[in-house]
Structures are given as C-alpha cells and as structure tokens.
C-alpha positions as CSV (number, residue, x, y, z in Angstrom):
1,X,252.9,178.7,49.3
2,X,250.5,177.5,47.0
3,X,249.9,173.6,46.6
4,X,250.7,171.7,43.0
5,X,248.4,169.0,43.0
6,X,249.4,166.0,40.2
7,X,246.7,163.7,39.8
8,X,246.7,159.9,38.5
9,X,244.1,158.4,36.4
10,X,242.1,159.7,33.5
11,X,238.7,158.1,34.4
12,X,235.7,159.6,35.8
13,X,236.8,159.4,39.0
14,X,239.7,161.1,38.3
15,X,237.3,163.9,36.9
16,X,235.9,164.4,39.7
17,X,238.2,164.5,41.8
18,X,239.8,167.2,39.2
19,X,236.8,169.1,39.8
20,X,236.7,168.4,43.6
21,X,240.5,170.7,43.5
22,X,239.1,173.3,40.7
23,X,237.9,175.7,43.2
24,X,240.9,175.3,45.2
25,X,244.2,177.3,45.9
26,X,246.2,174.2,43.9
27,X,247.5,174.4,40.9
28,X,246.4,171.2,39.0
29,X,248.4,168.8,36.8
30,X,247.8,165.2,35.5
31,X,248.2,162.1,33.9
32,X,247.0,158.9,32.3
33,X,246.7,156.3,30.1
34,X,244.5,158.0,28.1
35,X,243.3,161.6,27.7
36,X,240.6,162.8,29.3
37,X,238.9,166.0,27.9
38,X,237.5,166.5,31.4
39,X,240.4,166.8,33.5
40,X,242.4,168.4,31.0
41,X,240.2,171.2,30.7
42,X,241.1,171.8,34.1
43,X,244.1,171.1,34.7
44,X,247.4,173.4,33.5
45,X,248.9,170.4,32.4
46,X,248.0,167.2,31.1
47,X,250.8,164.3,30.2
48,X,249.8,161.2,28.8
49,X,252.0,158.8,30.1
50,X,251.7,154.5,31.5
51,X,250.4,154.9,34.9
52,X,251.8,151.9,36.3
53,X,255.4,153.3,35.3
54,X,256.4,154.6,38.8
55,X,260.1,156.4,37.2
56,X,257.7,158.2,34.6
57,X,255.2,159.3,36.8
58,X,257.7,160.5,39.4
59,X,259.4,162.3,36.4
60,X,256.9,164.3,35.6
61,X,255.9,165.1,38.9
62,X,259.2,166.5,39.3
63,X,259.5,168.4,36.3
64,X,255.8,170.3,37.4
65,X,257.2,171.0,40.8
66,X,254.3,168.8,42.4
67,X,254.0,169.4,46.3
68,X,251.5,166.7,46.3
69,X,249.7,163.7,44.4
70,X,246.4,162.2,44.5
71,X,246.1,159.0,43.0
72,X,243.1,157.5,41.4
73,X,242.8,154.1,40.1
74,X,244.0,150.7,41.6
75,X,246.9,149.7,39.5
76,X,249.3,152.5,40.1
77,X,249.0,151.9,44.0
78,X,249.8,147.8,42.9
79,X,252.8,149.5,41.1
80,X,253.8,151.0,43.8
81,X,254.0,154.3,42.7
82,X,252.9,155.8,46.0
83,X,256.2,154.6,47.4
84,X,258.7,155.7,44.7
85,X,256.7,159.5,45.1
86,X,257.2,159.2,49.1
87,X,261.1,158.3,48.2
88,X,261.4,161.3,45.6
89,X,259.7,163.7,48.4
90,X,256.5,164.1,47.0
91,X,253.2,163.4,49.6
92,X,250.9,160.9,47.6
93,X,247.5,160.6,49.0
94,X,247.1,156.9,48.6
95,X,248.0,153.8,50.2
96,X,252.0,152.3,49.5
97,X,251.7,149.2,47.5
98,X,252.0,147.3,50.7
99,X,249.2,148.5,52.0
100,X,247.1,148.4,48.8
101,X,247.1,144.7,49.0
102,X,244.2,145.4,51.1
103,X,242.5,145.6,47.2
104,X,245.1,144.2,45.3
105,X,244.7,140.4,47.0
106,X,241.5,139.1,48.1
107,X,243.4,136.5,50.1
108,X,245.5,138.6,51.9
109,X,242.7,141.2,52.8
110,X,240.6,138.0,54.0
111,X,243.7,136.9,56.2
112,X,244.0,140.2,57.3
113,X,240.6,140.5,58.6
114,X,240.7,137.2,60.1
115,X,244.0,137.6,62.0
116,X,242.8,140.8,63.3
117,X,239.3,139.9,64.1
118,X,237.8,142.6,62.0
119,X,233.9,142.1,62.3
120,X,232.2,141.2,58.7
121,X,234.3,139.1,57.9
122,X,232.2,135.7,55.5
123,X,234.3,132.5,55.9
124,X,236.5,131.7,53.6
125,X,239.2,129.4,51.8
126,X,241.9,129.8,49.4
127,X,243.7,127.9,47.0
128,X,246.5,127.5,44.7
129,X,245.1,125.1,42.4
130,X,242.1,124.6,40.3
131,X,241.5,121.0,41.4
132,X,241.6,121.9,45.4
133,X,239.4,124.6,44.9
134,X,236.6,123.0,42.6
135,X,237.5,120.1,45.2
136,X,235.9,122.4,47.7
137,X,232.9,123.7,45.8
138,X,232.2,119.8,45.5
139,X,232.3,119.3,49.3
140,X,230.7,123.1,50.6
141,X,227.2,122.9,51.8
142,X,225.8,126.1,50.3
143,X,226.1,128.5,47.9
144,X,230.1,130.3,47.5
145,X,231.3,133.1,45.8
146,X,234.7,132.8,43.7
147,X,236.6,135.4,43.8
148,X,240.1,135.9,42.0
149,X,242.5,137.1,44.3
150,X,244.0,139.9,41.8
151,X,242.7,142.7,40.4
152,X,240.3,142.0,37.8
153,X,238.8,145.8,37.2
154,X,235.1,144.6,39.0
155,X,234.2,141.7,36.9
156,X,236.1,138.7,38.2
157,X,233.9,137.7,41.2
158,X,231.3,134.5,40.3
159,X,228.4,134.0,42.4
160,X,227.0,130.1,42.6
161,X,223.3,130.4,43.2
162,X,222.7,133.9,41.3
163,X,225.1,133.4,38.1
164,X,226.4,130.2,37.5
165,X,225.4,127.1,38.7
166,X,227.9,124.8,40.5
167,X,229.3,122.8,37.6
168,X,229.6,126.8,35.3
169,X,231.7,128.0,38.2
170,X,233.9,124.7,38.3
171,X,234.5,125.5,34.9
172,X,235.0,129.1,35.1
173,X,237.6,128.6,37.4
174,X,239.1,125.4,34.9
175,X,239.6,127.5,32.1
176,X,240.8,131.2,33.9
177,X,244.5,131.7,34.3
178,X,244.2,133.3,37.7
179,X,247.0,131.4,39.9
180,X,244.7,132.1,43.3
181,X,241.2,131.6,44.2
182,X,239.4,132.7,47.0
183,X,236.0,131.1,47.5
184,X,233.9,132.6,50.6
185,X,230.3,132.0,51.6
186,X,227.7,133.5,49.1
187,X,226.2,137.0,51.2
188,X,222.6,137.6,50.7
189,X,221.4,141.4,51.4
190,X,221.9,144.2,50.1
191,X,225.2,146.2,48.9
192,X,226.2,149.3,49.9
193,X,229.1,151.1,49.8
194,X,231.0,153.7,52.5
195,X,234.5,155.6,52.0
196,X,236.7,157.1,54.3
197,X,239.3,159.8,53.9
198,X,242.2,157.8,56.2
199,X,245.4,159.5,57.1
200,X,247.6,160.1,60.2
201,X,245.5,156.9,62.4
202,X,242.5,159.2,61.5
203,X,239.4,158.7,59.0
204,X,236.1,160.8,58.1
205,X,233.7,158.8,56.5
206,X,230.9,159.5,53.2
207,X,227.7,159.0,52.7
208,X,226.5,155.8,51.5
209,X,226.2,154.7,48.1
210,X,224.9,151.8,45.8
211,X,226.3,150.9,42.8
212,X,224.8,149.1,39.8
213,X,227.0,145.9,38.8
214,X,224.9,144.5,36.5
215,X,225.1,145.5,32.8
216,X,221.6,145.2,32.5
217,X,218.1,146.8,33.8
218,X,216.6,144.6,36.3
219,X,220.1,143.5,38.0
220,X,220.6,141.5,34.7
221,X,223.5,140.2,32.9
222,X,227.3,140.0,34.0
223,X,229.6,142.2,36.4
224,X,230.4,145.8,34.7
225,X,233.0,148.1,36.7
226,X,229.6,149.8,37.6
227,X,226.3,151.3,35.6
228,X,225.7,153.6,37.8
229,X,225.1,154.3,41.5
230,X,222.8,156.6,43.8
231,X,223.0,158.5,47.3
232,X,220.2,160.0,49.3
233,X,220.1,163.5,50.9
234,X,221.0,161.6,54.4
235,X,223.8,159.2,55.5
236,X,222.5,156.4,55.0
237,X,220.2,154.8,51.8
238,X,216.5,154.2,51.9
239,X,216.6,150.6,52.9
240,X,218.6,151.1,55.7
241,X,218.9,152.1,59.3
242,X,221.2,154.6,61.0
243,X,222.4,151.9,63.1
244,X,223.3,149.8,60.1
245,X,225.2,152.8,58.8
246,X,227.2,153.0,62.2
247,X,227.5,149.3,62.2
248,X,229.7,149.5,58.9
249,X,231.7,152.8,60.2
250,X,232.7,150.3,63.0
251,X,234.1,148.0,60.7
252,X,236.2,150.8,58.8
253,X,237.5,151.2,62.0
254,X,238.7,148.3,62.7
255,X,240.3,147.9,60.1
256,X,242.1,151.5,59.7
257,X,243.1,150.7,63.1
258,X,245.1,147.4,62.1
259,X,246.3,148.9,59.1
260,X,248.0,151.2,61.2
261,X,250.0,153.8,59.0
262,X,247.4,153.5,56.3
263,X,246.8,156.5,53.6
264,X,244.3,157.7,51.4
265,X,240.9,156.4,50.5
266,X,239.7,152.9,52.3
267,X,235.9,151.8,50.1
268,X,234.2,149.3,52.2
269,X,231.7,147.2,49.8
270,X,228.9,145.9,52.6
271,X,226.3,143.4,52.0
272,X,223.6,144.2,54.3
273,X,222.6,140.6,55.5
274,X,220.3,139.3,58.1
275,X,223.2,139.5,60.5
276,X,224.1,143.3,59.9
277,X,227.1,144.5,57.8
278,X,229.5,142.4,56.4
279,X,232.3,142.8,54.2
280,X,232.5,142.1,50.1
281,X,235.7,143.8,49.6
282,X,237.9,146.5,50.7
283,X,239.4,149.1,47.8
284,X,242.3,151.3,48.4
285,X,241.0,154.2,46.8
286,X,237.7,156.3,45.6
287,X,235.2,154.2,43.5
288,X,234.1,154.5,40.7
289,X,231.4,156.1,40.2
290,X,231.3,156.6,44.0
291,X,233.5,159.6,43.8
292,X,231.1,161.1,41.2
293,X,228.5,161.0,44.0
294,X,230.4,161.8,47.0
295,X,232.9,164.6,45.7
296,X,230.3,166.7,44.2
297,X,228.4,167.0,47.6
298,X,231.7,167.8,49.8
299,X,231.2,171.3,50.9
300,X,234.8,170.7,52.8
301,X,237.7,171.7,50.5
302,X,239.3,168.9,49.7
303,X,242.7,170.4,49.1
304,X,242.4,170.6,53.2
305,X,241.9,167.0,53.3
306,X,244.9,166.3,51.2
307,X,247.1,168.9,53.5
308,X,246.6,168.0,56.7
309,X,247.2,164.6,56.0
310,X,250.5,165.4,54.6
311,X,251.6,167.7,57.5
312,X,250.8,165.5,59.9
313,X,247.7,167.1,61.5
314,X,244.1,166.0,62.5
315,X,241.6,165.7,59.3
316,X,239.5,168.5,59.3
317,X,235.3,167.2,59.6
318,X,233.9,166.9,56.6
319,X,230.7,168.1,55.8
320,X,228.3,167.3,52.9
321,X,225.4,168.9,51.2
322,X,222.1,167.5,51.9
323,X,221.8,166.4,48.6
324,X,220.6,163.0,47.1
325,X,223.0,162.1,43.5
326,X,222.1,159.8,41.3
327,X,225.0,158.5,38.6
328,X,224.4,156.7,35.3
329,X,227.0,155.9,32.9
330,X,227.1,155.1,29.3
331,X,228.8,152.8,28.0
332,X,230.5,151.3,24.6
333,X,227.9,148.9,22.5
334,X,228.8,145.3,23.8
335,X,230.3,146.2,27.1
336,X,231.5,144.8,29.2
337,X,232.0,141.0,27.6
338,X,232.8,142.4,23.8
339,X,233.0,146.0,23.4
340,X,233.2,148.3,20.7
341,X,235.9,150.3,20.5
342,X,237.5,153.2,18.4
343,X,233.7,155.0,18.1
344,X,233.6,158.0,17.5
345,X,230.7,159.9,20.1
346,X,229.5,163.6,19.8
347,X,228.9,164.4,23.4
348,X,227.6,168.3,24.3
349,X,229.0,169.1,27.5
350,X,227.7,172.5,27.0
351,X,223.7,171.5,26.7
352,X,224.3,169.3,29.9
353,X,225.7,172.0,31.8
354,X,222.4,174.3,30.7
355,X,219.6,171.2,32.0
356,X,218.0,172.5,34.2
357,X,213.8,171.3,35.5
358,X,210.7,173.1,35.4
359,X,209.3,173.4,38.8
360,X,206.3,174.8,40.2
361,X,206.0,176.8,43.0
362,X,203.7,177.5,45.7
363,X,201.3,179.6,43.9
364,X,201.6,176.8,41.0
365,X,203.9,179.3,38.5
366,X,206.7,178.2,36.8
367,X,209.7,179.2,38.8
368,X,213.7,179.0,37.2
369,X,215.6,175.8,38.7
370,X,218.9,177.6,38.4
371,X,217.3,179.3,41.7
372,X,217.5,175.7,43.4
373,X,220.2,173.8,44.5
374,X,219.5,171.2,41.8
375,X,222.4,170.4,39.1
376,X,223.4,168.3,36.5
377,X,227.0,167.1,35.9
378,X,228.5,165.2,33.1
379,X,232.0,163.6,33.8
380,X,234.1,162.0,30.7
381,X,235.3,158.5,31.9
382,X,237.3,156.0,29.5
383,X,237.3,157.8,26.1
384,X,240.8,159.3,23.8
385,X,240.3,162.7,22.8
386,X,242.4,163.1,20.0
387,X,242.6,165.9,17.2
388,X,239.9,164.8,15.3
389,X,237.5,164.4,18.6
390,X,236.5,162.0,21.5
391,X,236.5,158.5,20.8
392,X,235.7,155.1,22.6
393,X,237.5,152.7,24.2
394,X,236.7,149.4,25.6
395,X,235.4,150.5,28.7
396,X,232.8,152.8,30.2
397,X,232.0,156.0,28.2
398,X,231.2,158.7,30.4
399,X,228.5,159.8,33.7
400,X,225.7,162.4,34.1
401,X,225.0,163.1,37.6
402,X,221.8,164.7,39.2
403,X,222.0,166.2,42.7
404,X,218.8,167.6,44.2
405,X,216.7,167.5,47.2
406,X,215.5,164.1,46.6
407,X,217.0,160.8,44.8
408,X,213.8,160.6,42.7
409,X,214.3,164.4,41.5
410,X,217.8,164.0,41.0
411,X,217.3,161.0,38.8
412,X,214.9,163.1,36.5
413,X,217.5,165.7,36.6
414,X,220.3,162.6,35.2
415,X,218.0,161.4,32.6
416,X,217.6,164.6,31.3
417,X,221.2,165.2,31.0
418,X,221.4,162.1,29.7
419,X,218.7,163.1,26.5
420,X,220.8,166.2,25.6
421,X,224.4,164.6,26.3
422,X,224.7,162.6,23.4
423,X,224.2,159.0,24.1
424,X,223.4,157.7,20.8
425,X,225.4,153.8,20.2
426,X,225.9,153.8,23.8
427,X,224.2,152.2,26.2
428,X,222.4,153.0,29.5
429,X,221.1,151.4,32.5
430,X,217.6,153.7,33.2
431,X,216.1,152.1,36.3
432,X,219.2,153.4,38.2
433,X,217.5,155.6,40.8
434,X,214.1,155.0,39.5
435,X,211.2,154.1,42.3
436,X,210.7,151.4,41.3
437,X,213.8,149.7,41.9
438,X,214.5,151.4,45.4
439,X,211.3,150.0,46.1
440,X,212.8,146.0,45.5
441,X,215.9,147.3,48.0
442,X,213.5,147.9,50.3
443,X,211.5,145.5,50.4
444,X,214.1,142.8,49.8
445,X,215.8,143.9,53.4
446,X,212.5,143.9,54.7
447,X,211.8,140.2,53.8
448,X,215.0,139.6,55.2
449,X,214.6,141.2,58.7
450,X,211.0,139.2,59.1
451,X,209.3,142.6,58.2
C-alpha cells in the first residue's frame, strides 16, 4: 500500500524534508502557518492551517487519508500534536509533548541529564525569580550563560563574557517576562551539531554540522535562528577528531537510552571544550538549517526511516554521500532584532537550479559540472506566497546550498547560487564556509588543546 506522508511546518526545513520524500513511493501532503512555494510545489496538497492547533491538524490529516506524519518545527511537538495524531491512529515521527520537553524546557532537560548522569552535562541552577537568579550571577565566580527555560525560536540564550557584561545580563533578565531562568557555566570551544534518527530504543546518527548564530560576518552581532551552516565530505568537521565525533554519539546515547520510548529526531548542540563534548542543548526535531545539509546527502530513503519506525522494526543504516554542504540564508533587512516585513522579493528558482561551475580537467579543458556530483539547491524558508507573489515575513527568507567534493568548492557553488537567486534587500552572511573562517575553528581548538 502506498504511504501518505502529511508533513508540519512550512520552513526550510520543512522543504527539505519535502524534498527528502519527493523521490519516494509517498504521496505527500502538508501544512503551515504560512505557505511555502517550496513544499507546495511538491506536495499534492497544501493546507494552510495554525500548527499548534492539534484538532485542526488531525482534521486534515484525516480528511487526506494520512498513514503517517512528519513533524518539523518545535512548537507543534510543545502542543502536543504528536499525541492527539498517535490517539487518532496516525504514526507521527516526532517526539509526544512529554518527551519534547527535552527542547521545550531547559530546566527540565538539565534535570534530566543530571538525574541520569548523562555525560556533558555544564553545571547549572535554576530559578523562579529574577532577584534569586541575578542574586546568583552576583555570587558565581565566572562567566554564566542565561538561558530561558522556554522556547525562544534560538535567540533567547545570553552569554556573560562574549555579549553582555554582568550588570547587561542582570538587566536582561530584569526586564524579560520569562517566568524561569536557567543560568549554567559559560562553555568555551567550539559548536557543533549531531542528529539522530531515534525510534523503537534505536538511533542512526548524521554527519556533523556548524551553524552560524551570529547575524553578522565575523561571529558578530546577536543570536539569529541561524545564517547558515556547513558539513564536510567526512563525519566529522575540520577542527575536529573522530574520537570527538564518537565522544558526542556517546552522549546521544545516553540520553536516547533514558528517554526510553523516545521518537523522531534528537539535535545535540556540542561545545567542543578542553574537556571533550559537552552539551548546549538538546532539540526534538531536525535543525534548521541542519536538515538542509544533512537530508540532501542521505542516499538512504527516508520514507524507510519513517516506516520502520512505525512498524516497529530495526532502522535501516543510513548512508550519506561523501559530500561537503555549505548553507547560507538570507534574510529580511533588520533581522533578527527589527525586521522588515511584507517585502515583496523576486527570487529565480529556475537560474539556481541551472548554476553550475566551470572546471578544468586534467588536460586543462573546460569540462561541464553537470558531469560532477556538484549541485546547487535553493530552499524557500519563512516567506507567504500569495497571488500576487512571494513576500517576507519577519524571519529568515530562504537557503542556497552547495554540495561538492569539498566545503571550499561547495561554498563557491552557494555563492553563486546566491548571485543568480535574487537576494537583493536581503541580507547575507558570506564568510559562512569561507577558508578563512574554518581556519579561526581550527586554530581556536588548537589553542585550546595546548597545540
């Protein structure tokens, strides 16, 4: 029987993994917030509906027969529409809302690791108030990172010592409404992240990626949702070791082993300290960008993933191309503290699609890049296609991906799909991939092993 496939989310995650099931014996529909141009391309039907409304999303699953759901971003899994789809008899490949408080509260995931000795764990206090916790901050020897213990869409976290002083984060936390605060030990390293496909006590893990915070070149500026991110053509990234790589798989372990019945996609964010591995946060689903470099180098089909872990069986091994990516996004003038939205942007899927490189051969002739593995995909993120065309919205715009041999060929390949997408009033972080800053990862975990 073939599979109907509803998926959640209208970002460019939710693109990719559109395009992850394209190929697939599934019969695709979705549904979001906001329509994507993307996914509704590929999908047979696309229903714009509030994904955090577990009775409408059901409803709709229902009336397009779905035999299985794959849901994207963090807020439906808070709503706990994973559990009203498991009640109506539809698989959803994502964690129940209980067990997407491993994301959706920074204390509890903190408790969690403690009580179960999960390695990586940073110490740690919470609070209720805003007088205990600056209270804290008054008395810590060191440097802390505050944290909000909701979701706050990637730009909630403060870190003392990097972007506010003592006294700004005092008064960050003085004048936010968040009701909990978790402040832990500042990490110093690098970050890295690593996601698992987790079902039935199993998981198969990803290559490793780094994403760009930072709205600005040079690590610059405050927390985004993510610029842009980058993976190499092995496991593991150029500043790091297999045995670091292993180190944080271990920890993933752990903890889908005291999660116990746990579904879906588990993200580990690692800093990469002087001490190994340890944890910044857990997410209960793909990132994003992550999935935009990790799903376009799956060779497994991921409808086989999505399967087995609803009949009950042992995940199939997944294998990946041995391909570097490099992501960049573009972004709404003003984002991420006051963007503009409601712009109008012309964006030519179709010239992106056609980039390809000039390369040389061995005897020095031009040969034709469609010959090579190389590629260049553009994925539509948060933008509102309506009649009249695509428009902005407050967040991130869309992605241009380049997958080649290497990560410094594939980030010629994205800024060249980048020059013909359209990118004009948006903005873009460049140096995402580039040598240069590679080079700083590098030699920053260097310095810090004494190298």
């Amino acid at each position: 029987m073939a599979e109907t496939v509803l998926l959640i989310g209208g970002g460019g995650r939710e693109h990719a993994v559109a395009r992850a099931l394209a190929d697939s014996q599934a019969d695709l529909y979705a549904c979001a917030g906001n329509r994507n141009p993307g996914i509704a391309e590929i999908a047979t039907g696309f229903e714009t509906l509030e994904t955090t409304n577990p009775k409408a999303v059901v409803d709709y699953a229902e009336d397009v027969d779905a035999t299985l759901a794959v849901i994207g971003p963090e807020a439906p899994l808070e709503a706990g529409v994973a559990d009203e789809l498991e009640d109506a008899g539809i698989y959803a490949f994502g964690p129940k809302e209980a067990d997407a408080r491993i994301e959706t509260d920074k204390a509890f995931q903190r408790r969690f690791m403690r009580e179960h000795d999960i390695p990586g764990c940073p110490d740690f206090e919470t609070f209720d108030t805003a007088a205990a916790a600056c209270e804290y901050i008054d008395e810590y020897d060191g440097d802390l990172a505050i944290k909000p213990a909701g979701l706050t869409g990637g730009k909630g976290v403060k870190v003392i010592g990097d972007q506010v002083t003592a006294e700004e984060g005092k008064e960050y936390i003085r004048d936010s409404d968040y009701d909990r605060i978790v402040l832990e030990e500042r990490l110093v390293g690098e970050e890295f992240t690593i996601q698992a496909f987790v079902a039935n006590g199993e998981f198969r893990t990803a290559p490793a990626v780094q994403d760009h915070k930072r709205a600005y070149e040079g690590d610059e500026g405050p927390n985004t949702g993510g610029m842009g991110s980058y993976s190499d053509a092995t496991p593991e990234l150029p500043f790091m070791t297999e045995d670091d790589y292993d180190r944080a798989v271990s920890i993933i372990e752990a903890t889908v082993d005291a999660l116990d019945d746990y579904r879906g996609i588990l993200y580990g964010q690692f800093m990469l300290t002087t001490d190994g591995p340890k944890v910044v946060e857990f997410n209960a689903r793909f990132g994003d960008p992550e999935a935009m470099n990790t799903l376009p180098v799956l060779e497994t089909d991921f409808l086989d993933v999505l399967t087995a872990a609803r009949d009950g069986e042992s995940l199939p091994a997944l294998e990946f191309a041995d391909q570097a990516t490099v992501c960049k996004y573009a972004v709404p003038a003003g984002y991420p503290t006051d963007p503009e939205a409601g712009a109008k942007v012309e964006i030519d899927e179709e010239s992106v699609a056609r980039t390809v490189r000039a390369t040389e051969n061995s005897s020095g002739e031009q040969s034709d890049p469609r010959e090579s593995a190389d590629d260049a995909l553009l994925y539509y993120a948060s933008v509102d296609e309506r009649d009249d065309g695509i428009y902005t919205t407050t967040s991130r715009s869309f992605a241009v991906v380049g997958l080649a041999d290497s990560i410094a060929e594939a980030e010629e390949i994205a800024e060249d799909a980048l020059a013909v997408a359209g990118e004009e009033g948006l903005r873009v972080r460049h140096d995402i991939g580039k040598a240069a800053l590679i080079q700083r990862r590098i030699d920053h975990v260097n310095e810090l092993r004494g190298e």
